[in-house]
N, C-alpha and C positions, 0 to 999 in steps of 0.2 A: 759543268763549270764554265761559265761567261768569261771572254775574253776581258773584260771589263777587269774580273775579281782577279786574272791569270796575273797582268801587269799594272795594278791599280795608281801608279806611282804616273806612268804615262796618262792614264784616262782623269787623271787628275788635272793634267796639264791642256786636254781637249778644251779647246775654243779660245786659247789665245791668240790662233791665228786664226784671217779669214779664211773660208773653205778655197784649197784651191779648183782652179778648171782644171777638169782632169782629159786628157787627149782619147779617153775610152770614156764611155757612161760605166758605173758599177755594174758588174753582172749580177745578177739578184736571180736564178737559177741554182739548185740548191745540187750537190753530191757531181762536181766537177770535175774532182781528183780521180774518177774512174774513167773518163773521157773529157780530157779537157777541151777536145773539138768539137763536143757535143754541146757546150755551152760559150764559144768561140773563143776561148780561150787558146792560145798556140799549142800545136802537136806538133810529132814526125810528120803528120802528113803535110801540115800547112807551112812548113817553114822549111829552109833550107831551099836548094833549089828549084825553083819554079818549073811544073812539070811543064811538058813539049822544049823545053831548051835543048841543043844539043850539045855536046862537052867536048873539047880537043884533049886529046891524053899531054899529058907534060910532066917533066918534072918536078926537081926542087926550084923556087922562082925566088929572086933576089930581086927588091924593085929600089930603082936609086936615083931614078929621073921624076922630078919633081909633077907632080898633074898628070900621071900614070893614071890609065885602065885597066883593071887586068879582070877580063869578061868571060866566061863561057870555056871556061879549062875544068879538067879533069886531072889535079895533080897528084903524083903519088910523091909523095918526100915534103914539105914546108914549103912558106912562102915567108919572106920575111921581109918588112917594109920599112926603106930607111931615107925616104922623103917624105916633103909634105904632101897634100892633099891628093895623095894617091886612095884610090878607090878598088878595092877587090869584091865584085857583086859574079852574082848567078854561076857559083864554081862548087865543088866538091873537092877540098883536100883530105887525103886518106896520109895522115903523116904514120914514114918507115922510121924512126929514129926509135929508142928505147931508152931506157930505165931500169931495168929488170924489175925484180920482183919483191925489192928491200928497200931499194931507197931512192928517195926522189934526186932529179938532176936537173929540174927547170926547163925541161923540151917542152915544147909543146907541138899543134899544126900552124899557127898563124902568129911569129912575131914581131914584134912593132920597135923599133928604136926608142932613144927619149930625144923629146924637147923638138915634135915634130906636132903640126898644126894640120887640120880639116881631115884627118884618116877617116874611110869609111869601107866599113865592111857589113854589104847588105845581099841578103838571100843564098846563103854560102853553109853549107855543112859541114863538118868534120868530122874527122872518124881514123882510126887507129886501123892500121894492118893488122890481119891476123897476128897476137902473141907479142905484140907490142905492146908499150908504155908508155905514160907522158905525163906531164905534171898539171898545163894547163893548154884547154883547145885556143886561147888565144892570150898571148902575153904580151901586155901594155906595159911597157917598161919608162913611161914616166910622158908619154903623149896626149895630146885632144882628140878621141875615139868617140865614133861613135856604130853601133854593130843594133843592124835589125834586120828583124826576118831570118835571125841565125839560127840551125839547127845544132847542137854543140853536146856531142857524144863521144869523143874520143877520149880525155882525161880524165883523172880523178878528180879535177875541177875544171869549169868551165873558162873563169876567167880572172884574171890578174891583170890590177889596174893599180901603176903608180904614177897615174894621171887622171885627169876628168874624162869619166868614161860614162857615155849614155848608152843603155842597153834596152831594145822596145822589139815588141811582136814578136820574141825570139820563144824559146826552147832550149832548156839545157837540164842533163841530169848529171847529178854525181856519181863517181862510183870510188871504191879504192883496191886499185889494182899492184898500187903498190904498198905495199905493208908497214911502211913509217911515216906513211903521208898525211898529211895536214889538210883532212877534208872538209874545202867547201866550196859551193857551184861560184862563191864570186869573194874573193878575196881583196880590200882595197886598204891601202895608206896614207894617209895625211891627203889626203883630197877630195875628189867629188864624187860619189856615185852615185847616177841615176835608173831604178828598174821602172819602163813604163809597159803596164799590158804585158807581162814577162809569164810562163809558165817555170820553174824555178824546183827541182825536185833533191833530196838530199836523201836518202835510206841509210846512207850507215851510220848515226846517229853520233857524230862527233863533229867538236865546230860547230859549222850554221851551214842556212844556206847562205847566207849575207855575212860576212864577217871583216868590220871594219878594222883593223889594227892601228898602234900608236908607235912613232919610235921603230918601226922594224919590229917590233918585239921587247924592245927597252922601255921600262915602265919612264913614263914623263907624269909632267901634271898637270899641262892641257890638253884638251882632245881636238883636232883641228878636222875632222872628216865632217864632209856633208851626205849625208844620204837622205834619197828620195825615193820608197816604195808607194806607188802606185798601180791599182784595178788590176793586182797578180794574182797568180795562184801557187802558193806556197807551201811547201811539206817537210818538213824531217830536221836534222843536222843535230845537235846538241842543244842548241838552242837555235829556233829559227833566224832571228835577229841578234845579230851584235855587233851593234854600232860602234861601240867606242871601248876596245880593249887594250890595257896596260895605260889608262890617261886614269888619275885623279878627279880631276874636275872636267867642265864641260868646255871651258875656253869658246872658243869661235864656232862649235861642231852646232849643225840644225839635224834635226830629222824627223820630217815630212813622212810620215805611212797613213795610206788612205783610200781605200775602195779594196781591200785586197781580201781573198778568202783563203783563210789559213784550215789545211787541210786534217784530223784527226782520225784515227783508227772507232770502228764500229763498238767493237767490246769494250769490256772492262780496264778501268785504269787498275794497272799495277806499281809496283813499288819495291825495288831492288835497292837494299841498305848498304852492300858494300859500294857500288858506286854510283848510287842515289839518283840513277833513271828512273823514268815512269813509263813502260815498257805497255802494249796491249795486251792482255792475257791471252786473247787466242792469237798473239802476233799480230804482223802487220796484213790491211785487208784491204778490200775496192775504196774503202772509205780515206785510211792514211796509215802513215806509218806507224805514228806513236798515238799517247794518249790527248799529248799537250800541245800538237804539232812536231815538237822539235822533244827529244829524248829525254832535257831537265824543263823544258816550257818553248814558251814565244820568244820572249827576248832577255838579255842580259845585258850588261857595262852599257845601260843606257842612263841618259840624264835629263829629267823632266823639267819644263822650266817653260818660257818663252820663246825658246829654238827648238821646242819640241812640241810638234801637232800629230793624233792618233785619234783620227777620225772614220766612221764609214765601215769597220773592217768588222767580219766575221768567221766562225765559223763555216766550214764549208759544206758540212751534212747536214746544217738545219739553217746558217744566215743567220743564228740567235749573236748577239754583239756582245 
């Protein structure tokens, strides 16, 4: 099945805009999702902190002096950032907080304030204590982010932005560790989200990896999010993409996807009627999780038009478009 026939409502809407410049060339190397470092695409190994660095052990770090560094630590407990153009680069937080094992509570390792300008969090990993919980490794509570070179393993999601948040050369997987959680690697509202060059992984097959919301979750009837995927490598969620959920129409919303290779499982497509997945038959393999990429397809609550360009993108086992 062609990516083309999966969303044909989008591929409808190809070439209303001009192509954009992309900050990566397409990778055109085909079965990446078995090693995305084999085909340069971001991994554990190339992201997160940069090897020969050495780490100071620290705390939990509150930052509230505006034009802050904060370099070369080894935190156990959060950081949480509540000025502007503070910078958190070449660090590992291992956040101790919790959730247990029912229900989410918003923790995450790296939180951000709102209504805070130039944040930057570049070449920094996360990760979860043993037997710990957390909702998201980095929460953008309504600030200008932007996060590269992150390695982001600690949550059931990666990232929560209720602001314009660019995300590039990073690494993040999803997981769900807590049992009523709302998974997906990047969660945003009424604003901008940027993935460029991103590795992007989702297995439990709920949500997306990208999932745009409207309203908080109260149906409106415009959609105001921008999103821009860009030469990623993308796998799993419910559906891979979804841009614009609980909106009516399309309002002000753009969305830019383009060089990216969406990742699918080797075997046979199946077909589950009580809750109308499309499951691998021999399960998930080197190749992807699902059949479609994402558990029901690629994308859903998307709206083709003029502010919607879907160019460049394939398949990841074979590159067919």
């Amino acid at each position: 099945m062609s990516i083309s026939f999966v969303i044909a409502a989008i591929v409808a809407a190809i070439g209303s805009a001009p192509a954009r410049p992309l900050d990566h060339p397409p990778v055109k190397q085909a079965h990446c999702f078995k090693s995305p470092r084999a085909c340069g695409f971001p991994a554990p190994s190339t992201t997160g902190v940069p090897k020969g660095v050495a780490l100071k052990p620290s705390g939990s770090i509150q930052v509230t002096d505006a034009g802050s560094v904060v370099s070369g630590v080894e935190v156990t407990g959060t950081i949480e950032i509540l000025a502007d153009d503070v910078t958190i680069e070449d660090s590992r937080v291992t956040q101790d907080t919790t959730c247990g094992s029912t229900e989410p509570c918003g923790n995450y390792a790296i939180g951000i304030g709102p209504e805070l300008t130039g944040i930057k969090i570049e070449h920094v990993e996360t990760r979860s204590a043993p037997g710990q919980t957390c909702e998201q490794d980095v929460r953008n509570t309504g600030s200008q982010v932007s996060i590269v070179g992150a390695y982001m393993h600690a949550c059931d999601g990666n990232v929560y932005a209720a602001g314009p948040t660019r995300l590039k050369d990073s690494y993040g997987k999803a997981k769900i560790a807590i049992a009523t959680d709302h998974i997906e690697n990047v969660y945003f509202n009424e604003t901008r989200f940027t993935a460029i060059h991103d590795t992007l992984l989702n297995p439990v097959g709920q949500t997306a990896v990208i999932f745009g919301n409207s309203g908080g979750g109260t149906d409106v009837r415009n959609c105001s999010n921008h999103l821009t995927v860009v030469n990623s490598l993308l796998a799993g969620g419910g559906y891979t993409l979804y841009p614009c959920a609980h909106s009516e129409e399309p309002g002000s919303s753009t969305l830019d996807v383009e060089g990216n290779h969406f990742a699918r499982c080797a075997s046979k497509e199946g077909y589950e009627p009580n809750g109308g997945q499309h499951p691998c038959v021999g399960g998930p393999d080197s190749s992807g999780y699902y059949a479609n990429s994402g558990a029901y397809g690629i994308a859903t609550d998307y709206f083709p038009g003029p502010g919607a360009t879907w160019r460049g993108n394939g398949w990841d086992d074979d590159l067919a478009k």
